[in-house]
C-alpha positions as a Markdown table, in Angstrom:
| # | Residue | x | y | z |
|---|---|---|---|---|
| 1 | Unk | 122.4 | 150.4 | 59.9 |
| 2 | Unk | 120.0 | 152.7 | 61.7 |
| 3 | Unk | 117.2 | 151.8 | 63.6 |
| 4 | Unk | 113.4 | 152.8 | 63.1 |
| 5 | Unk | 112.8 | 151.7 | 66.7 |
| 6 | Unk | 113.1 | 154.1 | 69.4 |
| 7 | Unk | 116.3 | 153.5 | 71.7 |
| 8 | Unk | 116.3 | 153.5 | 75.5 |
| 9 | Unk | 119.8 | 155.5 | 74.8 |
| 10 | Unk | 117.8 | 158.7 | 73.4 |
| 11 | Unk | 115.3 | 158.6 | 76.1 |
| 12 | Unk | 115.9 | 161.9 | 78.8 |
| 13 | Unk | 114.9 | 162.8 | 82.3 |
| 14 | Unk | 114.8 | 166.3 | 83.2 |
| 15 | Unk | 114.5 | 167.6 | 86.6 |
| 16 | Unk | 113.9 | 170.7 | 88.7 |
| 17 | Unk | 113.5 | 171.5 | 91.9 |
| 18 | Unk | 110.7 | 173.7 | 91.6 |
| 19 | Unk | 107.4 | 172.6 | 91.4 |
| 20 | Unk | 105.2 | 173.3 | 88.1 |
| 21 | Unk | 108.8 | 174.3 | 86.2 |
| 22 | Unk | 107.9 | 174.5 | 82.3 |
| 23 | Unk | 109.9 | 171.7 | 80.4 |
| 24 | Unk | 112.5 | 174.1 | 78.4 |
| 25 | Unk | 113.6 | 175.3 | 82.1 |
| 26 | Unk | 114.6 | 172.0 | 83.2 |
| 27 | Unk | 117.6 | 170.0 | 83.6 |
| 28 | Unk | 118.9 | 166.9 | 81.7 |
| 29 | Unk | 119.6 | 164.9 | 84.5 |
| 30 | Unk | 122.7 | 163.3 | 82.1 |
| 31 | Unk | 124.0 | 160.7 | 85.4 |
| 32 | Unk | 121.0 | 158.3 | 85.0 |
| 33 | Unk | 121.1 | 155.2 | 83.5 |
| 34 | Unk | 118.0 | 153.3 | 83.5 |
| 35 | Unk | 114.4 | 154.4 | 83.5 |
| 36 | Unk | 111.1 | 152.8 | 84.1 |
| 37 | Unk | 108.0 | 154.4 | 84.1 |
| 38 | Unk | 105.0 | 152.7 | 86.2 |
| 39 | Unk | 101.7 | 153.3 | 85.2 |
| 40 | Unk | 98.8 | 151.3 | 86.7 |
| 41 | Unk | 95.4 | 152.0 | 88.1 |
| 42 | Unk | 93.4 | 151.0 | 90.9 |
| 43 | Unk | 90.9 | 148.0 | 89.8 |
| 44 | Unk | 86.7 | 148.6 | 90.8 |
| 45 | Unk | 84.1 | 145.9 | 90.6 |
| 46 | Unk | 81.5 | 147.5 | 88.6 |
| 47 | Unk | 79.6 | 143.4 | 88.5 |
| 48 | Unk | 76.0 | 143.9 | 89.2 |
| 49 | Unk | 73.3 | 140.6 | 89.0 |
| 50 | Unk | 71.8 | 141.7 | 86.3 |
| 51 | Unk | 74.8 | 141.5 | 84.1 |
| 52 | Unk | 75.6 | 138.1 | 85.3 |
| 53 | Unk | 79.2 | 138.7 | 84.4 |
| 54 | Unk | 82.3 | 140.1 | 86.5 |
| 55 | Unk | 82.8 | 143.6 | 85.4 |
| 56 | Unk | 85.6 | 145.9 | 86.4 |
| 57 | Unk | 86.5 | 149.5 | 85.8 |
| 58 | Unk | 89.5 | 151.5 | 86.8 |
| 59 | Unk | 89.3 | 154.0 | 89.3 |
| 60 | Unk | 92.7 | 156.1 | 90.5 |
| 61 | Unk | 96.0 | 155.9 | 88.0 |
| 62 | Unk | 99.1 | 155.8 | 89.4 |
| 63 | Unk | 102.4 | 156.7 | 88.1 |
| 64 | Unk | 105.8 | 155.5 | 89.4 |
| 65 | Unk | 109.9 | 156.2 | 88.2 |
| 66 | Unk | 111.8 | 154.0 | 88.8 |
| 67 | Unk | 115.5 | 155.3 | 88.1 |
| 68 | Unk | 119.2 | 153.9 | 88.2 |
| 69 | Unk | 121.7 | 156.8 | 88.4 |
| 70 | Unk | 125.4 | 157.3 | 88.9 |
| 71 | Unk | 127.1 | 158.9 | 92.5 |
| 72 | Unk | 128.8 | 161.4 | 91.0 |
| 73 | Unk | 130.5 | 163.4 | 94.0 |
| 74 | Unk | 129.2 | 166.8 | 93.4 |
| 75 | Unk | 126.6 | 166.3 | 90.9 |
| 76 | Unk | 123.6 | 168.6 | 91.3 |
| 77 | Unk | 120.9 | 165.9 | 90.2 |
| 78 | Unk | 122.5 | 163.5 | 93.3 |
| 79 | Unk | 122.1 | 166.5 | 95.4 |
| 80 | Unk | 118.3 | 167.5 | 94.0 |
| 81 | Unk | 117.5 | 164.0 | 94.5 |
| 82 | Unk | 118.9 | 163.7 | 97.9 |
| 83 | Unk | 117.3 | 167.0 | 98.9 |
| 84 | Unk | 114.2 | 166.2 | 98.3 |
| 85 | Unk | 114.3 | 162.8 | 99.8 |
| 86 | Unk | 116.1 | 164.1 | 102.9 |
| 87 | Unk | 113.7 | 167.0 | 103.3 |
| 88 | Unk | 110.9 | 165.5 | 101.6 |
| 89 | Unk | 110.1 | 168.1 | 99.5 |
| 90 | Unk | 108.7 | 167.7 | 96.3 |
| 91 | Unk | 110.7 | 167.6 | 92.9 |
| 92 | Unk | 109.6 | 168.3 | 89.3 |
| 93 | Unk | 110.4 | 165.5 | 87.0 |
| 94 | Unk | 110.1 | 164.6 | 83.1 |
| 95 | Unk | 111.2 | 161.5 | 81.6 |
| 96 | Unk | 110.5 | 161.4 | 77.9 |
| 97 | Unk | 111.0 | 159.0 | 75.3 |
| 98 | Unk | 113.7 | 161.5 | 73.8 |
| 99 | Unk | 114.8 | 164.7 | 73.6 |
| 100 | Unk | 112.3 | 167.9 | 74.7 |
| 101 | Unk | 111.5 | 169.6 | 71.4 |
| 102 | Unk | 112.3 | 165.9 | 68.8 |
| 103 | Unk | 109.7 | 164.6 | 67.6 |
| 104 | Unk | 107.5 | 161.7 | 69.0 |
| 105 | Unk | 109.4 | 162.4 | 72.5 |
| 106 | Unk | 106.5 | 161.6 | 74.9 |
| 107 | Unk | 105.9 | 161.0 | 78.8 |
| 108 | Unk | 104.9 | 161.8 | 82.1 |
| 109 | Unk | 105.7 | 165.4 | 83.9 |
| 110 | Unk | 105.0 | 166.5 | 87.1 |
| 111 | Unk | 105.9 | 166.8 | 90.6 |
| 112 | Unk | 107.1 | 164.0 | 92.3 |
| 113 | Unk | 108.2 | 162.2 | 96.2 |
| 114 | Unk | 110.9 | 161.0 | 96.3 |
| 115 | Unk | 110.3 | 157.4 | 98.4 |
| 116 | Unk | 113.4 | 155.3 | 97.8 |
| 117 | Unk | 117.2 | 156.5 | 97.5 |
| 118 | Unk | 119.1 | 153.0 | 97.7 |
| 119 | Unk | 122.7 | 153.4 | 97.3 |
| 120 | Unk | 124.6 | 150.4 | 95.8 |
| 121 | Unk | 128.8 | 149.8 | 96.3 |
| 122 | Unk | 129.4 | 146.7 | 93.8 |
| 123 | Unk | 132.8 | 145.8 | 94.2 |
| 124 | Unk | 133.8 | 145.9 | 90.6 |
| 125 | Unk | 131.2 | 148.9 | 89.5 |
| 126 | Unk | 130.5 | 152.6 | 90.1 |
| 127 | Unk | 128.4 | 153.3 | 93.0 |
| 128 | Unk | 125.3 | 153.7 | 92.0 |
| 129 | Unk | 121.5 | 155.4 | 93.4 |
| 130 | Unk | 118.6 | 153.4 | 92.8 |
| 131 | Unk | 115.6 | 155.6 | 93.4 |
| 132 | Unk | 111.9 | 155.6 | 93.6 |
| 133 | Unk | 109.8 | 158.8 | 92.8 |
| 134 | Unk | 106.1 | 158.7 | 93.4 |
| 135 | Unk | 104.2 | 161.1 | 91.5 |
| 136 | Unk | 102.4 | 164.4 | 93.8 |
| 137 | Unk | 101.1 | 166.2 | 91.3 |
| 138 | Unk | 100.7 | 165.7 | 87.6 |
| 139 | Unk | 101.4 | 168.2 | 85.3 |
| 140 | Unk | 100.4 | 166.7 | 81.6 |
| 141 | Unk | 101.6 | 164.1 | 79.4 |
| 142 | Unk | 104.3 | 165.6 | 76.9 |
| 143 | Unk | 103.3 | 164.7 | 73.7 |
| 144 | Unk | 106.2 | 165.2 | 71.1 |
| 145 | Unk | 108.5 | 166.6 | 73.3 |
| 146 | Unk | 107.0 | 169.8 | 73.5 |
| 147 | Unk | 104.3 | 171.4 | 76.5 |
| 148 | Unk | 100.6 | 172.1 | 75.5 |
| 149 | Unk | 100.8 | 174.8 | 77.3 |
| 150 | Unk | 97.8 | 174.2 | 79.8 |
């Protein structure tokens, strides 16, 4: 029985180490595992007497990956991640919902810090990267896996 519901299986992160790269020149970055994507904004107290209620706004948005991905020896997204960390240069990033191109494939793209690179050594599991990109500049927000060309 198929599903309706869209799977965290079919969702993609592409990468590139140039900044501003368009979507269909990135890379599938086909080592990761799990994805989160962090939105949040900053909170501003808009309360004034008069109202005589509390009252906020948002100010800044923030956007945070949070990523699990494989050591693969030799893998070029390990060593784009690592680069950038090492050498804190910025990376481009996309991590949509599904495919580039499919249909209702959506998220954040844009260039990005990378401000964690924790490696893991489980004892009875791969080695593993645990990594935190903080965004630098965004780009747009894919909207059914295709750019809007802005």
């Amino acid at each position: 029985m198929s599903s309706s519901f869209p799977m965290g299986k079919d969702a993609k992160l592409y990468y590139h180490a140039t900044a501003a790269t368009e979507l269909a020149s990135m890379t599938e970055a086909s080592n990761v595992k799990d994805v989160t994507v962090n939105t949040d904004a900053t909170e501003v107290d808009v309360s004034t007497r008069a109202s005589g209620w509390g009252a906020t706004d948002t100010a800044l948005k923030h956007l945070t990956l949070e990523f699990n991905m494989i050591a693969l020896p030799g893998n070029a997204f390990v060593a784009a991640i690592r680069d950038a960390f090492t050498n804190h240069a910025p990376l481009e990033l996309c991590a949509l919902t599904g495919a580039r191109g499919v249909a209702n494939a959506d998220g954040p793209k844009g260039t990005w810090a990378i401000t964690a690179m924790n490696r893991g050594e489980p004892l009875d599991g791969a080695q593993t990267y645990d990594v935190t990109a903080k965004l630098n500049v965004f780009d747009e927000w894919i909207d059914d896996g295709v750019e809007d060309g802005s």
